[in-house]
C-alpha positions as CSV (number, residue, x, y, z in Angstrom):
1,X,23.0,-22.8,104.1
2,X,27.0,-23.4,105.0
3,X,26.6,-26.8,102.6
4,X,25.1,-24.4,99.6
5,X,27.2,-21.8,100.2
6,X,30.3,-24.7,100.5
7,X,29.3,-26.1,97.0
8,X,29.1,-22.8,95.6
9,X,32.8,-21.3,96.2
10,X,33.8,-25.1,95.2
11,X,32.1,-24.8,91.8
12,X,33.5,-21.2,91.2
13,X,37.0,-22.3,92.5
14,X,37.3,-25.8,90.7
15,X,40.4,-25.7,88.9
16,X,40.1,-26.1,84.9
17,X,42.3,-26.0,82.0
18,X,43.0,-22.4,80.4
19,X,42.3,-23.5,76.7
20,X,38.4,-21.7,76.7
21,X,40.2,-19.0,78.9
22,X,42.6,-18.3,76.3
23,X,40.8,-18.1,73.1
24,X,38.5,-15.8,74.4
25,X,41.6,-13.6,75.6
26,X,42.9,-13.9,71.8
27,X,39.6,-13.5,70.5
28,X,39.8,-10.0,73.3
29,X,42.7,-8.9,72.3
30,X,42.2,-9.0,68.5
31,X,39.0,-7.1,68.2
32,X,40.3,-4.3,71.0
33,X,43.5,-4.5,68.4
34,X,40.9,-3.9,65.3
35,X,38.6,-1.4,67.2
36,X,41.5,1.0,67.9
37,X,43.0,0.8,64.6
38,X,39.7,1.3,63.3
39,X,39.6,4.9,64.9
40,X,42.9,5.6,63.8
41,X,42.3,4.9,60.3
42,X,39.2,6.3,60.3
43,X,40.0,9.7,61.6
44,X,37.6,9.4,64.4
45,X,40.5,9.5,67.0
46,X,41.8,13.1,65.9
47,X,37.8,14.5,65.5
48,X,36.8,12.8,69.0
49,X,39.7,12.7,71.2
50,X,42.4,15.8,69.9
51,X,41.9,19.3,71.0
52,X,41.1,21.9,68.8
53,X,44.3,22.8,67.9
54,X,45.3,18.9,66.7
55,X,42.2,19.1,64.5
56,X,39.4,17.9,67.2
57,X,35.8,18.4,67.1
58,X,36.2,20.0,70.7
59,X,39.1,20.2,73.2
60,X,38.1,17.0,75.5
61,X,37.7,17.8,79.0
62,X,38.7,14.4,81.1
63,X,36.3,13.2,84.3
64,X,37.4,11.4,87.0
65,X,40.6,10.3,88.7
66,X,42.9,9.1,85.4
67,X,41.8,12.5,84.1
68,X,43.1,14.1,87.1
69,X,46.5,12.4,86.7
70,X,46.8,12.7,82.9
71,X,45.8,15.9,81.0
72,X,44.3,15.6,77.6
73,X,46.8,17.0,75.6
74,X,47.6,15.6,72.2
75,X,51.3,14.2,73.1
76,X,49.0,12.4,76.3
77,X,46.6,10.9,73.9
78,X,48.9,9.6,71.3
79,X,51.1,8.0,74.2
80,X,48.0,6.4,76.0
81,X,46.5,5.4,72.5
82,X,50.2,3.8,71.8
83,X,50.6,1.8,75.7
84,X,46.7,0.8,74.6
85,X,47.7,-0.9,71.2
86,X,50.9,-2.5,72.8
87,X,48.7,-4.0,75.6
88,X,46.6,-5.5,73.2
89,X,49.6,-6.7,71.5
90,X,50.7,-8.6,74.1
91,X,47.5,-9.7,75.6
92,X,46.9,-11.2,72.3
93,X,50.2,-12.9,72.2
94,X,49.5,-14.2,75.7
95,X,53.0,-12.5,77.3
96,X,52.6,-10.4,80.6
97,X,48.7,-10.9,80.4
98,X,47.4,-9.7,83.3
99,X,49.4,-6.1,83.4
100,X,48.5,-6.1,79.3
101,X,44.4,-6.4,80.3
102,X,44.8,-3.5,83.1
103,X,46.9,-1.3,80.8
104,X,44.4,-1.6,78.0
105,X,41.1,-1.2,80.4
106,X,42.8,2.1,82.0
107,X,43.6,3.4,78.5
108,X,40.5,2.3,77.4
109,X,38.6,4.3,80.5
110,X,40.7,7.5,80.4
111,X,40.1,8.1,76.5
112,X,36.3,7.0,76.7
113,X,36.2,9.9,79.5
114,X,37.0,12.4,77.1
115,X,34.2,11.6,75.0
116,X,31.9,10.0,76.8
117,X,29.2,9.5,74.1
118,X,31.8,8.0,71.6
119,X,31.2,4.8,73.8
120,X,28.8,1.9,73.6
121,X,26.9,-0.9,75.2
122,X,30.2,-3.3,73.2
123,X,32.6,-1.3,75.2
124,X,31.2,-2.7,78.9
125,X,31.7,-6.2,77.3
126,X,35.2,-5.2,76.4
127,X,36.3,-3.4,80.2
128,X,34.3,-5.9,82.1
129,X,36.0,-8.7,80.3
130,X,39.5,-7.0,80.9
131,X,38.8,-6.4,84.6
132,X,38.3,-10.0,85.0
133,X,42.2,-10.9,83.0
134,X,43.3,-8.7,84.9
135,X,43.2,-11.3,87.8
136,X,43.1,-14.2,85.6
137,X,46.0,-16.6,84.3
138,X,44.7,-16.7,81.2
139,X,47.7,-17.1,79.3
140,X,49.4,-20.0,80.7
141,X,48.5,-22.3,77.5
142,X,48.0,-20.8,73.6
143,X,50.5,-18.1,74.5
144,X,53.9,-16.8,73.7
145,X,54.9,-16.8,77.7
146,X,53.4,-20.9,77.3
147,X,56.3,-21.3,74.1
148,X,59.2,-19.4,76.3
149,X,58.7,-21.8,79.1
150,X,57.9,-25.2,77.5
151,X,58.6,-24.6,74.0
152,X,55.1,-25.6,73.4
153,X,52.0,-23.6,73.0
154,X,50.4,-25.6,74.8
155,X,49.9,-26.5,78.2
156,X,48.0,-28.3,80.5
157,X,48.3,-26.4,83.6
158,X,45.2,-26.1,85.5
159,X,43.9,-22.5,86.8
160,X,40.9,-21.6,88.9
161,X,38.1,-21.6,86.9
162,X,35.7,-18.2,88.4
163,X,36.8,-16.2,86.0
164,X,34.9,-18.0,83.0
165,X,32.3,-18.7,85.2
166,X,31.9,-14.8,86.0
167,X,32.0,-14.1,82.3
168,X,29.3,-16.7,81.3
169,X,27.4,-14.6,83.7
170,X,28.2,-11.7,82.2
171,X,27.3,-13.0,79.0
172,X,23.6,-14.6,80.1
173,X,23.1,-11.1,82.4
174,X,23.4,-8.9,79.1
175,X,21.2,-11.1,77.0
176,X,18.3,-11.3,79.7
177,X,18.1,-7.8,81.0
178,X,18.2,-6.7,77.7
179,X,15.4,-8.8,76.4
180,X,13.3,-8.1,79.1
181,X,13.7,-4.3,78.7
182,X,12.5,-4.6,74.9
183,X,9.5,-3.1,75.9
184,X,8.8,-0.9,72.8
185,X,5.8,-1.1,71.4
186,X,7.3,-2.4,67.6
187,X,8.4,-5.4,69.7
188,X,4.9,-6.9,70.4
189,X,2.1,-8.0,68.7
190,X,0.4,-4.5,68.8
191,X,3.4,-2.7,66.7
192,X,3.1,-5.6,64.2
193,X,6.8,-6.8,65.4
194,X,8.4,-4.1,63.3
195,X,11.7,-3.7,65.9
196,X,13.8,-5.0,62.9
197,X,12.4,-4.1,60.3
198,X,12.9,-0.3,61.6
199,X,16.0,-1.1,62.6
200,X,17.5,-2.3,59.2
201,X,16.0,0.6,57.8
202,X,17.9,3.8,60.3
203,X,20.5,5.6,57.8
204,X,23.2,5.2,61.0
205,X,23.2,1.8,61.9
206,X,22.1,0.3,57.8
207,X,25.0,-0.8,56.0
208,X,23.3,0.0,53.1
209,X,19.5,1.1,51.8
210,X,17.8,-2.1,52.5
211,X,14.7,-1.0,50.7
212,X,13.7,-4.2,50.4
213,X,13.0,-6.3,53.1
214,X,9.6,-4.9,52.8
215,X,9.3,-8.3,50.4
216,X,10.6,-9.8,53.7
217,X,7.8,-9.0,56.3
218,X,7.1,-12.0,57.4
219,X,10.8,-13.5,58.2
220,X,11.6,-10.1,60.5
221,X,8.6,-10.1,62.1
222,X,9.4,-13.9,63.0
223,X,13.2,-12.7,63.6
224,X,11.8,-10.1,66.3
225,X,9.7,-12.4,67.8
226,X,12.5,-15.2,67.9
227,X,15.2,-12.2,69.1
228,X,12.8,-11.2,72.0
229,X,12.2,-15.0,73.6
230,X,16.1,-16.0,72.8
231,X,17.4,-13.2,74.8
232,X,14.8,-13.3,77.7
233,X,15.2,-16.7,78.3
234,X,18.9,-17.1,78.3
235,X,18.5,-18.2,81.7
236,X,17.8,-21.5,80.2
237,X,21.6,-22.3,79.1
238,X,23.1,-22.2,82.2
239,X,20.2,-24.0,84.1
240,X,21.0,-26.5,81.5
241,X,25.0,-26.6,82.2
242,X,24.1,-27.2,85.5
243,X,21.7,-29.8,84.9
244,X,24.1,-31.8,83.4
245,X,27.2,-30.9,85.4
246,X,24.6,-32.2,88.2
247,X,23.1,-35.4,86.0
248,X,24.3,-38.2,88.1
249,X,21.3,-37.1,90.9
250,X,18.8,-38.0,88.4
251,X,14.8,-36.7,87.6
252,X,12.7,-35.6,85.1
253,X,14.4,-32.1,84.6
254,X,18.0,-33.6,84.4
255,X,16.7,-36.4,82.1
256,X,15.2,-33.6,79.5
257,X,18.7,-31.7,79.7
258,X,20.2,-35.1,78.1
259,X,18.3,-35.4,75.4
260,X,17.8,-31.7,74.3
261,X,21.2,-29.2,73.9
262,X,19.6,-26.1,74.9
263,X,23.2,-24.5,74.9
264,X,23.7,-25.5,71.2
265,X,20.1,-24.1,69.8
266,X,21.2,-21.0,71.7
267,X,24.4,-20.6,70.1
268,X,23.1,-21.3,66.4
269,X,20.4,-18.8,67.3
270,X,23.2,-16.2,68.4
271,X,25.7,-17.1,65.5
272,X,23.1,-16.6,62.9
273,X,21.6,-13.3,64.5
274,X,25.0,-11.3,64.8
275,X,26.4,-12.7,61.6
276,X,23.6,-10.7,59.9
277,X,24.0,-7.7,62.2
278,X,27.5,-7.8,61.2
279,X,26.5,-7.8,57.6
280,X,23.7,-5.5,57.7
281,X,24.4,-3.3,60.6
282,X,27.3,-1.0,61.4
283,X,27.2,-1.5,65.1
284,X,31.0,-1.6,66.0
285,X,32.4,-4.3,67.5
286,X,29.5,-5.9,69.4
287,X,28.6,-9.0,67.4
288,X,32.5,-9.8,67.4
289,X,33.0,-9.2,71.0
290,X,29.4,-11.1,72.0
291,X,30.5,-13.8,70.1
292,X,34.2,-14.2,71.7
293,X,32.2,-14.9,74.8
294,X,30.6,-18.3,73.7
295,X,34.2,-19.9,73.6
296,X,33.3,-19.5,77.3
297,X,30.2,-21.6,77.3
298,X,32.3,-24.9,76.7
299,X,34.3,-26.1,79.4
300,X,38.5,-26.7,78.3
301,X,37.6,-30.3,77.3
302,X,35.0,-29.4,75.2
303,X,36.6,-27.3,72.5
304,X,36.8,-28.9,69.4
305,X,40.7,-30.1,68.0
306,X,42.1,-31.4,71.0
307,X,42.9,-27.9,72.8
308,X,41.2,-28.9,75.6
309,X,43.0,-32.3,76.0
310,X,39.5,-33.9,76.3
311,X,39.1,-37.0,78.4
312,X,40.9,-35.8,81.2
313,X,39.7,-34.4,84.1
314,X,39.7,-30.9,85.6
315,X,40.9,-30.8,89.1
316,X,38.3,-29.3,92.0
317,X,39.3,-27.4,94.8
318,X,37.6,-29.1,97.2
319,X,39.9,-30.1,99.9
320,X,41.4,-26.4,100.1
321,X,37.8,-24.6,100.6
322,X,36.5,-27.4,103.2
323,X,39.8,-25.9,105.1
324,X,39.3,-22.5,104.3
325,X,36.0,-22.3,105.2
326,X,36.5,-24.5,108.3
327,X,38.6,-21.7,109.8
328,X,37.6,-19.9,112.8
């Protein structure tokens, strides 16, 4: 049990290079940039968030501590709303990071509390991502704080590498339990696998009157079928990361993982289903911010270009948690 539970805070603590880190934190900050200019623009902000008086639906009546410390007032709102979009700014630009991700998520969770069903299953990708920066160094390389030290944007400085690791959990966790709790009846073979179909079809998701994917049957029947097994057996990509992260030990299973790339079906399967909910779907920011998340499936080294360095290797942690976990 102490030799599992050794190898396991080795693997999360094995130090990487940031370059998957920080594309997912530009990728982060762009779309929170996007989302809240969105509701700006769209005069969402003022009907959801602004009392009465401003022109709101309702005067917002803030839960929980940050609403005990900030009153909803209109000044209040327009100055969190501002700190939010300069956060973003920055966390974008890769300057301050880890202060820009905690501004942005306590922004983010004091104006969702005055509307609390303005908010969305994308917006616990968003926070739960931000938590994590906020004790992440994920701007030490594509960054404006990388340039102002080295002149260079990038860098290869190594950081611990949990916090991708967390997120690729985070990422797997949403696809699985959500597949698994598709348990309406359109999603089986008894409702005829008509979950998309219906769902291309609801005035307030449908981009548009897609009358006629009727003509279509049979391709989303097969895309509800395909949906349901992709996301319920997500499980599979990191069992295969693993299995090659592990393929020096040899066998059968480890063998299979080298010849099939279970991680790149996967992705291609994800990359064409939320380009077309994108297209055909108003669903906010969730296929951009779902997507963001498979920088985080490839290791530094991976990514394509040279951002990773590839061919050099990431330095493990191993020596410091033998001795921390030595300790009496």
């Amino acid at each position: 049990m102490i030799a599992r539970w050794h190898a396991l805070v080795t693997w999360l603590l094995a130090e990487e290079r940031g370059t998957s880190l920080a594309l997912f934190r530009i990728a982060l900050g762009l779309i929170v940039l996007a989302d809240l200019g969105d509701m700006h623009h769209s005069g969402a902000m003022t009907l959801l968030w602004m009392p009465m008086e401003s022109g709101g639906l309702r005067d917002p009546e803030g839960s929980g501590l940050l609403a005990m410390l900030i009153a909803p007032t209109a000044a209040n709102i327009w100055a969190v709303y501002g700190a939010a979009m300069i956060a973003a700014t920055g966390l974008t630009l890769g300057v301050l990071s880890r202060l820009c991700s905690a501004v942005v998520l306590l922004s983010f969770l004091w104006l969702v509390s005055l509307f609390p069903s303005a908010t969305g299953g994308h917006d616990r990708l968003i926070s739960n991502a931000l938590f994590i920066f906020a004790f992440a160094r994920s701007d030490v390389t594509l960054s404006l704080r990388c340039w102002l030290a080295d002149r260079r944007w990038r860098s290869a400085t190594c950081i611990s590498g949990w916090p991708r690791r967390v997120l690729v959990f985070q990422l797997v966790l949403m696809y699985v339990t959500t597949g698994i709790n598709k348990l309406g009846v359109v999603w089986w073979p008894m409702g005829d696998f008509l979950a998309i179909h219906y769902a291309l079809l609801l005035p307030h998701w449908a981009r548009a009157d897609w009358w006629w994917i009727a003509w279509l049957s049979p391709l989303t029947k097969l895309a509800t079928l395909t949906t349901l097994i992709w996301e319920a057996t997500w499980w599979m990509v990191p069992l295969w990361l693993w299995l090659r992260r592990t393929e020096a030990r040899g066998g059968r299973l480890r063998r299979w993982a080298s010849v099939l790339n279970v991680r790149r079906l996967y992705v291609v399967v994800g990359l064409l289903m939320h380009t077309s909910l994108w297209l055909m779907m108003s669903l906010g920011p969730f296929s951009a911010i779902t997507l963001a998340y498979y920088f985080l499936l490839y290791a530094p080294d991976e990514q394509p270009g040279g951002l990773g360095h590839p061919g050099e290797e990431s330095t493990p942690l191993d020596r410091r948690v033998g001795a921390m976990l030595q300790r009496p």
